[in-house]
DOSEBA-522453 format. One record per residue: residue in three letters; chain; x, y, z of N, C-alpha, C in turn. Coordinates in steps of 0.02 Angstrom, whole numbers, plus 50000, padded with zeros to 5 digits. Example, Ala and Ser with C-alpha at 12.3 -4.5 7.8 and 13.67 -1.06 7.14 Angstrom:
<nodes>
NODE   r c  n.c1  n.c2  n.c3 ca.c1 ca.c2 ca.c3  c.c1  c.c2  c.c3
NODE ALA A 50660 49716 50390 50615 49775 50390 50660 49835 50390
NODE SER A 50642 49888 50354 50684 49947 50357 50645 50002 50394
</nodes>
This chain:
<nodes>
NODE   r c  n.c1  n.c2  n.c3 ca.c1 ca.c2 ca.c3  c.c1  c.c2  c.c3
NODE UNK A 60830 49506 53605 60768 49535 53580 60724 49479 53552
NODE UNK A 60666 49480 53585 60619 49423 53552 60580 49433 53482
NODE UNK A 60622 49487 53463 60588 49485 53384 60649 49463 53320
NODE UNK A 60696 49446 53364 60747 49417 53325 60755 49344 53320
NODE UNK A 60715 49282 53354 60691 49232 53331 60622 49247 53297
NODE UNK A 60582 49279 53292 60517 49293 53273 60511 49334 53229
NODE UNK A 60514 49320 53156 60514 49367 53119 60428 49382 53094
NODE UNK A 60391 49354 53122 60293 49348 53109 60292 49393 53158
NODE UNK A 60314 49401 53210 60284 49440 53270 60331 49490 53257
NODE UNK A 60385 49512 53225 60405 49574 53212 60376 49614 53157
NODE UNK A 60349 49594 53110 60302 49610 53065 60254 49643 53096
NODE UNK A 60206 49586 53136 60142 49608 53176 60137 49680 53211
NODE UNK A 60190 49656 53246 60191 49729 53290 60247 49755 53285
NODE UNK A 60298 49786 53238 60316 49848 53212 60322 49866 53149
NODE UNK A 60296 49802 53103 60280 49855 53027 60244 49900 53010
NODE UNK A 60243 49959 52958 60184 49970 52946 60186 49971 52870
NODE UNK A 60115 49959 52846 60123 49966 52775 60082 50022 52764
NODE UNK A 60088 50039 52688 60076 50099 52657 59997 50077 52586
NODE UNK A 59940 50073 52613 59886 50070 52562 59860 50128 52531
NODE UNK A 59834 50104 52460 59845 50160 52397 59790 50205 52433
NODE UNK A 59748 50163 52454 59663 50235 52472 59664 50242 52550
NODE UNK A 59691 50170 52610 59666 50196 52689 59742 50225 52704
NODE UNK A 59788 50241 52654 59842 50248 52690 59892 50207 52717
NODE UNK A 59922 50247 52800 59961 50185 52842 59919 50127 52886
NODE UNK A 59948 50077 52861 59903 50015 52917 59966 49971 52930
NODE UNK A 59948 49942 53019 59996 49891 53037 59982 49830 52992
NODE UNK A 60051 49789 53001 60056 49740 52940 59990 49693 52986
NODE UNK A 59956 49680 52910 59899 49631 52942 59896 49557 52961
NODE UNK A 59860 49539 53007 59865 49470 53033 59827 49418 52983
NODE UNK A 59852 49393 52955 59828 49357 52893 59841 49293 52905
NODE UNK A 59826 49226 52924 59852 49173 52901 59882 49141 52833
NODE UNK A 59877 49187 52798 59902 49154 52739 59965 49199 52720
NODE UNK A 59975 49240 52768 60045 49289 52759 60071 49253 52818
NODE UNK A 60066 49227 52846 60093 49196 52916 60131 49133 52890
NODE UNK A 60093 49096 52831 60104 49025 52815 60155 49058 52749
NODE UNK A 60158 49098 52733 60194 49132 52673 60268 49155 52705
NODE UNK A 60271 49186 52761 60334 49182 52792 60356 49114 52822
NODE UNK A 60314 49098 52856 60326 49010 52865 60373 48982 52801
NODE UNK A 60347 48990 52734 60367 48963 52677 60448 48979 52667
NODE UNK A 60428 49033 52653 60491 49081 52621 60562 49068 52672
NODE UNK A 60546 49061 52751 60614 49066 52774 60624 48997 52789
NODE UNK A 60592 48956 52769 60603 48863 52754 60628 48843 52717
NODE UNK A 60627 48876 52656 60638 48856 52587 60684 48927 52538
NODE UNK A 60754 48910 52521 60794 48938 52503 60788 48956 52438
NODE UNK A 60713 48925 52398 60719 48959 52318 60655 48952 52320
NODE UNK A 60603 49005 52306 60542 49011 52292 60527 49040 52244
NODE UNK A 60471 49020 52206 60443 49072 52173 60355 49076 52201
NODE UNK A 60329 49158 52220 60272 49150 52238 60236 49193 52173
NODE UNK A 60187 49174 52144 60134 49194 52102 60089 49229 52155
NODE UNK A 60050 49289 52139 60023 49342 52171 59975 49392 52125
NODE UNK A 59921 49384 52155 59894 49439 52131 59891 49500 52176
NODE UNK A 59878 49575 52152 59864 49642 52187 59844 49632 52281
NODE UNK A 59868 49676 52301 59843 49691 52368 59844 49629 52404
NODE UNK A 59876 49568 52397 59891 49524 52449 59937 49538 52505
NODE UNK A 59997 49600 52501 60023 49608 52543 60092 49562 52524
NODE UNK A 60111 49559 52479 60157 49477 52466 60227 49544 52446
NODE UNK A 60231 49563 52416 60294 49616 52421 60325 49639 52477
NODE UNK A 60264 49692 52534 60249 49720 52574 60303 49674 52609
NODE UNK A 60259 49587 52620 60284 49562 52677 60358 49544 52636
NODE UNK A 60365 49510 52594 60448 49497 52559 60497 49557 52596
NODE UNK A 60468 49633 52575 60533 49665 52587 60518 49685 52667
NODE UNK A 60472 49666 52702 60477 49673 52760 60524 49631 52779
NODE UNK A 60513 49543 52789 60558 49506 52803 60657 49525 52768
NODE UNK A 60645 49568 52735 60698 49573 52708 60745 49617 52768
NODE UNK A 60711 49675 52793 60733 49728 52825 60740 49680 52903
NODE UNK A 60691 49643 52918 60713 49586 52985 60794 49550 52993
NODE UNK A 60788 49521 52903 60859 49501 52903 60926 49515 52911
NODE UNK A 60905 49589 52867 60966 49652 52901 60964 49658 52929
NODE UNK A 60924 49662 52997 60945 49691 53081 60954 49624 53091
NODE UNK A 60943 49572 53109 60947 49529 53128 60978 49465 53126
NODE UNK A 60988 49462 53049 61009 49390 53033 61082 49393 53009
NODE UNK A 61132 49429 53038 61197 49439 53011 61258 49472 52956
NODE UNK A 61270 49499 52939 61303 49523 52885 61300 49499 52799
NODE UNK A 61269 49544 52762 61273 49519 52698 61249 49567 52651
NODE UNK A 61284 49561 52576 61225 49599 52531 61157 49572 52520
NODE UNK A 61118 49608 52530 61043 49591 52486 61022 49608 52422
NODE UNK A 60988 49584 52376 60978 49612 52308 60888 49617 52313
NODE UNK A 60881 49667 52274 60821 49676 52258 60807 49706 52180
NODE UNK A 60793 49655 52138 60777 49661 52084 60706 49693 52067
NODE UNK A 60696 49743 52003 60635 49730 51977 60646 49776 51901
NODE UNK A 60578 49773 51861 60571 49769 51814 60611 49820 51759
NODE UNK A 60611 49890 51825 60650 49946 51762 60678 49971 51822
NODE UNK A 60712 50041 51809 60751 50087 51869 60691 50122 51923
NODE UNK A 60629 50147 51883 60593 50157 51934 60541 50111 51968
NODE UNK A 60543 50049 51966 60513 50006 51994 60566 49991 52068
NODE UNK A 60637 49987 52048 60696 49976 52087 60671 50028 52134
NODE UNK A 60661 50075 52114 60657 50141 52154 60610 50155 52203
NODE UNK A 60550 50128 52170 60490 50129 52205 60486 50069 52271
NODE UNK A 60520 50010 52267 60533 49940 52301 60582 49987 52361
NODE UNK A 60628 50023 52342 60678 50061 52413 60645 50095 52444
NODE UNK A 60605 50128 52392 60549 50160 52437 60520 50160 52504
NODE UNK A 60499 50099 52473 60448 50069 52519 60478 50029 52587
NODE UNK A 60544 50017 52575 60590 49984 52638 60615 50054 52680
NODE UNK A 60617 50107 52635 60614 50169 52696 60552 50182 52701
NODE UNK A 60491 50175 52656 60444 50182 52732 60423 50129 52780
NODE UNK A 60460 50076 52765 60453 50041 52846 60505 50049 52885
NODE UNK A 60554 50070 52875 60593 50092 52934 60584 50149 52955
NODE UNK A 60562 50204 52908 60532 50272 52948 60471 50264 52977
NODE UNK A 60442 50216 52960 60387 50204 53012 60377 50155 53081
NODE UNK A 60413 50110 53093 60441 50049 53113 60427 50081 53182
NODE UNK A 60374 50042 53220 60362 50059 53283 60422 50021 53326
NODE UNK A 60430 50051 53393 60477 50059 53433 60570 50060 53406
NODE UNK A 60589 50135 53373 60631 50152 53335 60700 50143 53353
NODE UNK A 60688 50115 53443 60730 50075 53447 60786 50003 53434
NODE UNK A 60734 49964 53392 60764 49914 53366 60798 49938 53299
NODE UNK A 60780 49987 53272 60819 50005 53210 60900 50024 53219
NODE UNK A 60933 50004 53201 60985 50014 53191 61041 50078 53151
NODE UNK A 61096 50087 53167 61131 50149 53146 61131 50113 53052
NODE UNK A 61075 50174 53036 61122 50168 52954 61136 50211 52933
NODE UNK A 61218 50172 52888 61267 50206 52879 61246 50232 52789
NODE UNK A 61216 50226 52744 61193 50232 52692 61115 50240 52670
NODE UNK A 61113 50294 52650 61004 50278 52646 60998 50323 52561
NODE UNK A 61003 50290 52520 61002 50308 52468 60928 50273 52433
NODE UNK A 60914 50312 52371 60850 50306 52316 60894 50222 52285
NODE UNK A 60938 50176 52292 60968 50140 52283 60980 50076 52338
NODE UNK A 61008 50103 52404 61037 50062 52443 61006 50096 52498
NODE UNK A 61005 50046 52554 61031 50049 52616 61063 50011 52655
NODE UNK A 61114 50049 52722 61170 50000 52737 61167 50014 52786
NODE UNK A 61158 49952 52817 61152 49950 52892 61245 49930 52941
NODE UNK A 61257 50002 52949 61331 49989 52964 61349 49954 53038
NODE UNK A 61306 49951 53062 61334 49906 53147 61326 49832 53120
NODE UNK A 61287 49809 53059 61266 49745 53056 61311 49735 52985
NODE UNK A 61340 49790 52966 61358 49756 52876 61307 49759 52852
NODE UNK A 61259 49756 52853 61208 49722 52805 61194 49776 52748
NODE UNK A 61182 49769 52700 61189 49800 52636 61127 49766 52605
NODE UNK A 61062 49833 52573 61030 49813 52542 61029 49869 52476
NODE UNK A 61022 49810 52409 61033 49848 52350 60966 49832 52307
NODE UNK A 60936 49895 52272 60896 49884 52248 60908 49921 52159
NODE UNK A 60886 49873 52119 60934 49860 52034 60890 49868 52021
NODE UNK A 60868 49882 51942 60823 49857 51876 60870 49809 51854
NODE UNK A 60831 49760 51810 60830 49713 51812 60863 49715 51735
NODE UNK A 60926 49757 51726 60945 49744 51657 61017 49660 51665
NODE UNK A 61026 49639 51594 61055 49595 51594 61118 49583 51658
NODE UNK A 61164 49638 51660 61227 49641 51716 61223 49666 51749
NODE UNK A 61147 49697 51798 61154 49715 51853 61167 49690 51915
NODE UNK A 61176 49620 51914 61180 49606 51990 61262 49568 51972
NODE UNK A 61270 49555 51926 61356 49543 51908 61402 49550 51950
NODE UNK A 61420 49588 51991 61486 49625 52022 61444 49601 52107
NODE UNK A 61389 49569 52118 61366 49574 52180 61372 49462 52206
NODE UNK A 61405 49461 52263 61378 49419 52284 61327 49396 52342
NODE UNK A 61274 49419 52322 61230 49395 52367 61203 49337 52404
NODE UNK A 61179 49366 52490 61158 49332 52512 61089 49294 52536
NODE UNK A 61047 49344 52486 61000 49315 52482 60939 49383 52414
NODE UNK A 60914 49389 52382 60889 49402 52318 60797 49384 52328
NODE UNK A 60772 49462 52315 60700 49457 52308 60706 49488 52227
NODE UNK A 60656 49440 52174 60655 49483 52123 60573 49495 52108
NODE UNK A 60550 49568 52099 60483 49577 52108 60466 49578 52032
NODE UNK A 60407 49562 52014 60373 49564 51966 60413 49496 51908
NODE UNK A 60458 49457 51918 60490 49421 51889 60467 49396 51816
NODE UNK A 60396 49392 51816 60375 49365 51735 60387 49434 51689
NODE UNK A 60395 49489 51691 60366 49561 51677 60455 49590 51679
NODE UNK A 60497 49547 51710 60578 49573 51680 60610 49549 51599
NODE UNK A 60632 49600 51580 60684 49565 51509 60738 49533 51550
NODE UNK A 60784 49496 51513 60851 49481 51536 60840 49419 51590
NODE UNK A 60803 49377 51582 60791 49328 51626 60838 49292 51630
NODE UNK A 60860 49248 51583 60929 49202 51574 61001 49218 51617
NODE UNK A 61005 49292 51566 61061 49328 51594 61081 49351 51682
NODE UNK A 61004 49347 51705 61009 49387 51755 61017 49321 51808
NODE UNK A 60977 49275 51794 60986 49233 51831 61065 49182 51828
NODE UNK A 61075 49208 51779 61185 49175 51760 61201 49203 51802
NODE UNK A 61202 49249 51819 61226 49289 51842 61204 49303 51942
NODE UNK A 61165 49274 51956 61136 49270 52013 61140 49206 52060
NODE UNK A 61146 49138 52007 61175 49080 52008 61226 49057 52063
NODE UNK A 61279 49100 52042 61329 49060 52099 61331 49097 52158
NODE UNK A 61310 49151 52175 61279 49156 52262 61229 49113 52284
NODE UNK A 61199 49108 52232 61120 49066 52266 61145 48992 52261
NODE UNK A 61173 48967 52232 61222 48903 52251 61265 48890 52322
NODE UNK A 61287 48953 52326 61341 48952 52391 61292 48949 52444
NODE UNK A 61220 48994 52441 61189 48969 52508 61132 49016 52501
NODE UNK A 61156 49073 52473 61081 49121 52489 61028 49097 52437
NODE UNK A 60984 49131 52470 60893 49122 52452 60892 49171 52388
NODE UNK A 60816 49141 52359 60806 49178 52293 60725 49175 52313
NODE UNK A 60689 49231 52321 60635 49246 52316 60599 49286 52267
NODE UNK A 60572 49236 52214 60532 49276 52155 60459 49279 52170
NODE UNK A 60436 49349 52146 60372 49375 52157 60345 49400 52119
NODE UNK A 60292 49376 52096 60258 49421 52015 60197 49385 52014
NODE UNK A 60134 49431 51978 60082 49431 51963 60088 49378 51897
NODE UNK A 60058 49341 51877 60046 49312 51841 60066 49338 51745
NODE UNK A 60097 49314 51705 60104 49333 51651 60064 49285 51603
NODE UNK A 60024 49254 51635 59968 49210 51595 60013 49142 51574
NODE UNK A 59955 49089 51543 59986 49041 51537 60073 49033 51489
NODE UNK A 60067 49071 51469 60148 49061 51422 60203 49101 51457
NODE UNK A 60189 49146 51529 60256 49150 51551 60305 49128 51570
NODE UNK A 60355 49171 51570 60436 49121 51572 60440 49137 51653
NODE UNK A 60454 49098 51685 60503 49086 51749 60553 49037 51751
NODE UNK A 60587 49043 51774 60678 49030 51740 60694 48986 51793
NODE UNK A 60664 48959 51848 60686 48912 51904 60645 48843 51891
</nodes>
């Protein structure tokens, strides 16, 4: 499948995203979301600063759902600020797979929870936490998006704790709006 070296052109033409006022729109052709996935799957620890409506989540947990079909067996983590932020982030990865043009590349999943989904022909396991001190504890992940990252308590802790997967090999992708000049980011 040629969208399994191409994770820009699987975006293009079968994401869709979800906007607050036009609704559903295909993921947009942006050069600077192009050079943003460019980034992210180059570089194994990022942090991207973001303001509103760039699409920078959107595309994070898009590329995320590519990885599960595609890129081999593993847990994923998806951090954010409280339980319903967690909630709202799963959300949004089932509505791109319930929307995900040609529904053939989607895969049998074996789990579709307000929490997880598990993609059982691939293993792949995606978990989505609030961001309290020992939530990702018991998980070794293989690769970690944390959304809103300046705007979580438990920074230290969470990242102790997140540490020795992201040592062994997986990626850490932090994403958050700005907390002004005195916020903490922990990388």
């Amino acid at each position: 499948c040629r969208y399994s070296q191409n994770p820009y052109l699987f975006l293009r033409e079968r994401v869709n995203t979800l906007h607050p006022t036009d609704g559903i729109l295909p993921y947009p052709s942006k050069e600077y979301l192009k050079d943003l996935i460019d980034f992210l799957l180059k570089n194994r620890l990022c942090i991207v600063v973001k303001s509103r409506q760039m699409i920078v989540t959107w595309t994070t947990l898009s590329l995320l759902v590519w990885k599960a079909i595609f890129d081999g067996p593993g847990v994923y983590l998806i951090l954010s600020r409280n339980e319903r932020s967690a909630k709202e982030l799963i959300g949004r990865m089932q509505f791109i797979l319930n929307h995900l043009e040609k529904r053939e590349l989607l895969p049998k999943i074996g789990k579709n929870t307000t929490e997880e989904i598990w993609f059982s022909e691939q293993d792949s396991r995606i978990i989505s936490l609030p961001a309290t001190a020992d939530s990702p504890r018991m998980h070794s992940p293989r690769g970690v998006i944390w959304d809103e990252l300046a705007f979580t308590p438990y920074q230290e802790e969470i990242w102790s704790a997140l540490k020795p997967g992201i040592d062994s090999g997986g990626f850490f992708w932090g994403v958050s709006t700005s907390a002004g000049p005195v916020g903490l980011y922990i990388c």
